[in-house]
MITIDREN-387407 format. One line per 3 residues: number of its first residue (from 1); their letters; for each residue x, y, z of C-alpha. Coordinates in steps of 0.5 Angstrom, whole numbers, plus 2048, in hexadecimal, padded with zeros to 3 digits. Layout:
<recs>
NUM> a> X:Y:Z | ... $
</recs>
This chain:
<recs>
1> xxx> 8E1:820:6DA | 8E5:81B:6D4 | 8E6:816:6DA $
4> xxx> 8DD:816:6DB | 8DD:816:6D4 | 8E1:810:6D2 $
7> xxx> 8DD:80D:6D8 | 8D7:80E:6D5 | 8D9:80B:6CF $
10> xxx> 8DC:804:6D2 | 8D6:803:6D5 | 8D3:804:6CE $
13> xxx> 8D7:801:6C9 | 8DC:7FC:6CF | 8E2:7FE:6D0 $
16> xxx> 8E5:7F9:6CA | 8E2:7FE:6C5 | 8E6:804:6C8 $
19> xxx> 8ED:800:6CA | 8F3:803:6C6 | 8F0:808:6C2 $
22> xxx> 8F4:80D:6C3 | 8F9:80A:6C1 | 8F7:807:6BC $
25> xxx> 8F8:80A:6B4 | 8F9:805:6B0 | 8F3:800:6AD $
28> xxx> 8F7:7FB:6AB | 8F9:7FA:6B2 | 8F9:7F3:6B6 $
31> xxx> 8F5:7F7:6BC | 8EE:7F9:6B6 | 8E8:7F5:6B5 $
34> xxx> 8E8:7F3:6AE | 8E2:7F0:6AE | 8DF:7F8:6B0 $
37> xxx> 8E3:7FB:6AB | 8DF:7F6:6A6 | 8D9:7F8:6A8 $
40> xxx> 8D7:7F3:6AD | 8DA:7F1:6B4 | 8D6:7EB:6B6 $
43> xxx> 8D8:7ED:6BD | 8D3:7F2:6BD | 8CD:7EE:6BA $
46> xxx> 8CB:7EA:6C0 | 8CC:7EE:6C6 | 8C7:7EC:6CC $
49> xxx> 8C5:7E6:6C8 | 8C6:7DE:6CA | 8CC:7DE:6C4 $
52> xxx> 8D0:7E5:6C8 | 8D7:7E4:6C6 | 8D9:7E9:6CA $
55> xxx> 8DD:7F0:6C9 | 8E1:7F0:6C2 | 8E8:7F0:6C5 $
58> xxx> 8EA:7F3:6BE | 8EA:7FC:6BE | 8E5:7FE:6B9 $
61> xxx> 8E6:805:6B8 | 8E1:809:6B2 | 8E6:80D:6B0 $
64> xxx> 8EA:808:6AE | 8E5:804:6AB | 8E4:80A:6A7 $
67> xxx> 8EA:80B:6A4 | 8EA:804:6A3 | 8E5:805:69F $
70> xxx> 8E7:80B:69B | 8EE:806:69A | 8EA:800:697 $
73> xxx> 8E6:803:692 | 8EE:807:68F | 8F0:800:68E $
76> xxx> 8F3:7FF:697 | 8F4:7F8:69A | 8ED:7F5:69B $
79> xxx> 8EC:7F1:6A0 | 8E6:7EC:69E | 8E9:7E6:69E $
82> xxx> 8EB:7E7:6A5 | 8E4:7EA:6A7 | 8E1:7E4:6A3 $
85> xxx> 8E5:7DE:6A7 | 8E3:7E1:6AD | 8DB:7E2:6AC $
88> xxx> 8DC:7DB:6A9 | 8DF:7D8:6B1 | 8D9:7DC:6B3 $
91> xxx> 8D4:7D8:6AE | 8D8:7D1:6AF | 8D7:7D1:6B8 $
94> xxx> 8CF:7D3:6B6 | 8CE:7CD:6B1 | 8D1:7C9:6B6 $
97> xxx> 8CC:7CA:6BB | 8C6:7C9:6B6 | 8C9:7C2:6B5 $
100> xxx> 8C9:7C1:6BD | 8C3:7C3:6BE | 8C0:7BE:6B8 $
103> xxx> 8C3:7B8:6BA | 8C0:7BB:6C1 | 8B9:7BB:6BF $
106> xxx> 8BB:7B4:6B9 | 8BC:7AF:6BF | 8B8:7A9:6BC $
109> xxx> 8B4:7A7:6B6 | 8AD:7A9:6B8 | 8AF:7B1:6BB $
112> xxx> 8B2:7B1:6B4 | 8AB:7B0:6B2 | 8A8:7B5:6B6 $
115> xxx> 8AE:7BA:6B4 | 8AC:7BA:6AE | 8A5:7BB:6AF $
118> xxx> 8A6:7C1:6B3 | 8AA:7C4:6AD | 8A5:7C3:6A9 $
121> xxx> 8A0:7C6:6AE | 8A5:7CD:6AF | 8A6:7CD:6A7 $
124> xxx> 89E:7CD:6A7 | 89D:7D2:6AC | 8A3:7D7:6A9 $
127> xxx> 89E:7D6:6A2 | 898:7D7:6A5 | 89A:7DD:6A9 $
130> xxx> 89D:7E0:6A2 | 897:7DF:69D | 892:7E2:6A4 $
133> xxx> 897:7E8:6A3 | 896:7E8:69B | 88F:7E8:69C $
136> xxx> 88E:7EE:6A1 | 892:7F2:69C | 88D:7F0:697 $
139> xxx> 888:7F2:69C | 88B:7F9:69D | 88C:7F9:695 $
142> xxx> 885:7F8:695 | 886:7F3:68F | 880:7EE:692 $
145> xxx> 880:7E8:68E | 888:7E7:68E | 887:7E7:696 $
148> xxx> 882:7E2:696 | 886:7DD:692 | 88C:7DF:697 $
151> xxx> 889:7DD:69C | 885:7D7:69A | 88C:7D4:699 $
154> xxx> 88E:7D6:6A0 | 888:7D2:6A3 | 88A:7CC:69F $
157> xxx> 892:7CD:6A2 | 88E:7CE:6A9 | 88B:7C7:6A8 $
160> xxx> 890:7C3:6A5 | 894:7C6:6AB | 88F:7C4:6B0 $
163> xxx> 890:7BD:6AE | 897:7BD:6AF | 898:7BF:6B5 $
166> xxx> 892:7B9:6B8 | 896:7B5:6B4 | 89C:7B8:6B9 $
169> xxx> 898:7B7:6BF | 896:7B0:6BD | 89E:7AE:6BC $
172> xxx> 8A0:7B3:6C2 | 89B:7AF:6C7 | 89E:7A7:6C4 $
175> xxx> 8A5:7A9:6C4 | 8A7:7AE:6C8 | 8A2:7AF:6CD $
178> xxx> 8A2:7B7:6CD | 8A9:7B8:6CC | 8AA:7BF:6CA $
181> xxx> 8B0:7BF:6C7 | 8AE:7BB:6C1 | 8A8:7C1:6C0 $
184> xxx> 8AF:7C5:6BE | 8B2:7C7:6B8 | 8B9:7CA:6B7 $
187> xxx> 8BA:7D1:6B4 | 8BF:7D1:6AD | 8C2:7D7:6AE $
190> xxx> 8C3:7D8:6B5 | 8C3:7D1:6B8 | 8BC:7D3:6BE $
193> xxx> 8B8:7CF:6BF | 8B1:7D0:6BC | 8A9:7CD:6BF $
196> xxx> 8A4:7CB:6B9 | 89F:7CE:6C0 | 8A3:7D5:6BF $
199> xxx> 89E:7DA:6BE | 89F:7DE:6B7 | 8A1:7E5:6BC $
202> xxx> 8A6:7E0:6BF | 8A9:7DD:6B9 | 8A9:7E5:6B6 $
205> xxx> 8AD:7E7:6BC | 8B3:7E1:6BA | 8B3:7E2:6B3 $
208> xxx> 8B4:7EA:6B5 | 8B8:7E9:6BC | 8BF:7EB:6BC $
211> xxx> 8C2:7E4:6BB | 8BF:7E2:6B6 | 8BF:7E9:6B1 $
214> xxx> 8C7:7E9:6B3 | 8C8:7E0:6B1 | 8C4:7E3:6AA $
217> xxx> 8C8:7E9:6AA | 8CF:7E6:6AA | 8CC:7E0:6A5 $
220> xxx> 8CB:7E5:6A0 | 8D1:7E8:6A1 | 8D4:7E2:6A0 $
223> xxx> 8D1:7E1:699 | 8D2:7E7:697 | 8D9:7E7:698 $
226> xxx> 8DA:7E0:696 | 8D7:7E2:68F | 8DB:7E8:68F $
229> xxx> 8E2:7E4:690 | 8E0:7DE:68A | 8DE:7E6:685 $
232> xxx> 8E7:7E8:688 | 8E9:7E1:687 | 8E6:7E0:680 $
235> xxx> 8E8:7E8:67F | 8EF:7E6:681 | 8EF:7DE:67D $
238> xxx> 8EE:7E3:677 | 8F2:7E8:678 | 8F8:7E2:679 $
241> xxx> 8F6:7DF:673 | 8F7:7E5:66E | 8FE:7E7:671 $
244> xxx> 900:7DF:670 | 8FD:7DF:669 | 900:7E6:667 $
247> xxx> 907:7E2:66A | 906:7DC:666 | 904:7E0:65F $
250> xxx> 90B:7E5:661 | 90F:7DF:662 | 90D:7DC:65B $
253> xxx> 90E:7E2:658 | 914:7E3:65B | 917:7DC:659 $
256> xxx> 914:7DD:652 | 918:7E3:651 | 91E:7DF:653 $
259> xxx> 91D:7D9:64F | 91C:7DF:649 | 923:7E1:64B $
262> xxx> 926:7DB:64A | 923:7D9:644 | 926:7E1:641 $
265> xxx> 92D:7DF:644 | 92D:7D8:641 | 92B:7DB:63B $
268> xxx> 930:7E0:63A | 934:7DB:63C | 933:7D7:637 $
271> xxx> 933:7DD:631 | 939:7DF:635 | 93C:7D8:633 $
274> xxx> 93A:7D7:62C | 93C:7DE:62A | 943:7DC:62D $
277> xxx> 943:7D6:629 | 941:7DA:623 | 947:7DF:623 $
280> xxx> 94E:7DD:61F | 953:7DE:625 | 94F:7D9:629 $
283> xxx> 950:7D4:624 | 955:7CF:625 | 95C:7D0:61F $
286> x> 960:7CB:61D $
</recs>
């Protein structure tokens, strides 16, 4: 019964997932994701898409990720930095890819042209899908005036929007004849490459796939962390500076008090030299 079990669970959480649990005990272990016990194990993001990593070599326990939890807020080691670099290697292949796929798409000076028309195109058709969604809402509000505005304002974007992509048409018959790759735009989160002829349920689908929630997912996480360690290290620079400061100001009190007791030992000194000086059996008989 425990063999089926375990079974069952390998083939749904892959054999990576269960290798070595049971003798593992200790979070700080070499053998334990800590990208899990962070919250957020890249491995696990992207599972049957064109950017599958594959199984997590590293064991992810949810016991242990709950004692390392408990440990970090009781002042614990914290594992951040490490879950940070990580995540940054992740981001870093991803960014590689999108200037792959820019230089792929940037082969000459007219297909530049014709890019940046379809930028402009797709940043139209996101806005025109916008203000439509804004003047629906209106609409179910019942505020009849503010609606009609909203979506004047849309047609005027669905004319200017219009005009561009004949413009496109126009370039893409004189320079590229029917090229689709030119008709193309690369994603900046997670590198896919997206069609200004994409429908709206299409580009929905890809902004709310897998891959590309998960690339956004571990860009936030990035920022976050990377605000949180400036806040630690700026937290770190002063707690410094008011230890060294208190060195320096003990230290000059320290040396102040030392040049006092020389100034009390030269002057007793030299009232102890003067006195002998006064007294009658220091003077000298002939």
């Amino acid at each position: 019964m425990a063999a089926a079990q375990r079974k069952l669970l390998e083939e749904l959480m892959g054999t990576a997932a269960l290798k070595g649990t049971d003798e593992v005990n200790n979070y700080k272990e070499e053998k334990i994701c800590k990208s899990f016990l962070c919250g957020l194990c890249p491995y696990e993001l992207f599972t049957n898409t064109k950017a599958d990593l594959g199984s997590c070599e590293k064991v992810h326990v949810e016991k242990l990720k709950k004692d390392y939890e408990r440990d970090l807020e009781n002042g614990g080691i914290d594992f951040s930095l490490e879950f940070l670099l990580n995540l940054k290697t992740f981001v870093d292949d991803c960014e590689k890819k999108i200037r792959f796929n820019k230089n792929k798409l940037e082969k000459s000076f007219e297909e530049k042209k014709i890019n940046t028309l379809v930028s402009e195109i797709a940043d139209l058709t996101n806005e025109i899908s916008n203000v439509y969604f804004i003047g629906e809402s209106l609409i179910e509000e019942k505020k009849w005036s503010d609606a009609g505005s909203i979506l004047e304002k849309a047609d005027e974007f669905m004319r200017f929007k219009l005009s561009k992509e004949k413009e496109l048409v126009k370039l893409s018959q004189n320079f590229l004849k029917g090229d689709e790759v030119n008709t193309l735009r690369v994603c900046e989160i997670c590198s896919s490459f997206l069609s200004i002829y994409d429908s709206d349920k299409r580009l929905s689908d890809h902004f709310s796939g897998k891959m590309h929630v998960g690339f956004l997912l571990i860009r936030d996480k990035i920022k976050e962390l990377e605000e949180k360690l400036v806040i630690r290290i700026k937290t770190e620079d002063c707690v410094k500076s008011y230890r060294r400061e208190s060195l320096d100001s003990r230290s000059y009190e320290e040396r102040r008090e030392r040049e006092r007791d020389r100034d009390r030992r030269r002057d007793d000194y030299k009232r102890e030299s003067r006195r002998r000086s006064r007294s009658p059996y220091s003077r000298r008989r002939y």
